[in-house]
C-alpha positions in Angstrom: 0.0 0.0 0.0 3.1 2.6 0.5 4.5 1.8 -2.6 0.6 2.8 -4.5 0.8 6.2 -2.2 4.6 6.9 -2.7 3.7 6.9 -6.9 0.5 8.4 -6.5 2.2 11.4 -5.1 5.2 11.1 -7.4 2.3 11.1 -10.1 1.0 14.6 -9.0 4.4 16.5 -9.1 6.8 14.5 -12.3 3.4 13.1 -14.1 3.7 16.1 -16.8 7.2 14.4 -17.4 5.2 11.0 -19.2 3.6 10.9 -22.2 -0.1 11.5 -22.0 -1.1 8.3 -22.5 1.4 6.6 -19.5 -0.4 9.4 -17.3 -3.5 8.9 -18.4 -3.5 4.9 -17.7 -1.0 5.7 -14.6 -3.9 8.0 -13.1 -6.9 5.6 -13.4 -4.4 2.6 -12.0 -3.0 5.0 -9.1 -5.9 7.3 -8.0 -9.5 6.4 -10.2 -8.4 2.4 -8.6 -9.2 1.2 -12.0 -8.4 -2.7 -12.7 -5.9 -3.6 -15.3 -8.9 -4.9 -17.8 -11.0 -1.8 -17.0 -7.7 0.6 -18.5 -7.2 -1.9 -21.0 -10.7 -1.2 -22.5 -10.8 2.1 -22.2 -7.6 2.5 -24.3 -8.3 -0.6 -26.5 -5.2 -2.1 -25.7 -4.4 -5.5 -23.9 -3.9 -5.5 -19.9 -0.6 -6.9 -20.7 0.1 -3.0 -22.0 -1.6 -1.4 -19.4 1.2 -3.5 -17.7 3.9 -2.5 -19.6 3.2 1.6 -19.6 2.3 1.2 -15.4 5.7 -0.6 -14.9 7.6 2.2 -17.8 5.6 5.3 -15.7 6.7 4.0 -12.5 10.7 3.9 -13.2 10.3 7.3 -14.7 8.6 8.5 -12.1 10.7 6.5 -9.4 14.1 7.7 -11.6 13.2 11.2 -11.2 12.5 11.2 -7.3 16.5 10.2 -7.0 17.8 13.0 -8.8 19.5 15.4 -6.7 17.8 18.3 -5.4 14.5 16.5 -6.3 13.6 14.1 -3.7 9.7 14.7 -3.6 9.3 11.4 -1.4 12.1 12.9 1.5 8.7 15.0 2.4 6.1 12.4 2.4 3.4 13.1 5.3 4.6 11.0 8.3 8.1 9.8 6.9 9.8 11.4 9.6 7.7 10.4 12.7 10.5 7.6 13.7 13.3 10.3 13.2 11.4 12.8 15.8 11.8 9.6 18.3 
């Protein structure tokens, strides 16, 4: 479940990096909670390419958050409870 939240918020800062169609699919997956057929139909391609673009958004998205100077997920709500003990 922290891995769907950690892209989800990744998907509202770097998602104008992806092509429309990768944020498009990424955005019903990650926030609408669309299954993999439901995307698949919508775009009239197979759930195996839903797949595909989810798995090809996500290392973009993930690639980006370990650039320096952009580490969106170092302020995550709640990520530094355990530091403040």
């Amino acid at each position: 479940m922290a891995k769907k939240w950690e892209i989800s918020y990744l998907l509202d800062f770097y998602g104008d990096v992806l092509t429309e169609k990768q944020r498009d699919v990424m955005v019903q997956y990650y926030n609408d909670d669309y299954s993999l057929a439901e995307i698949a139909e919508n775009f009239g391609i197979t759930r195996q390419g839903v797949r595909d673009a989810i798995k090809r958004g996500e290392a973009t998205l993930l690639e980006l958050d370990t650039e320096p100077g952009r580490p969106v997920t170092a302020r995550l709500p709640g990520d530094h409870e355990e530091d403040a003990r």
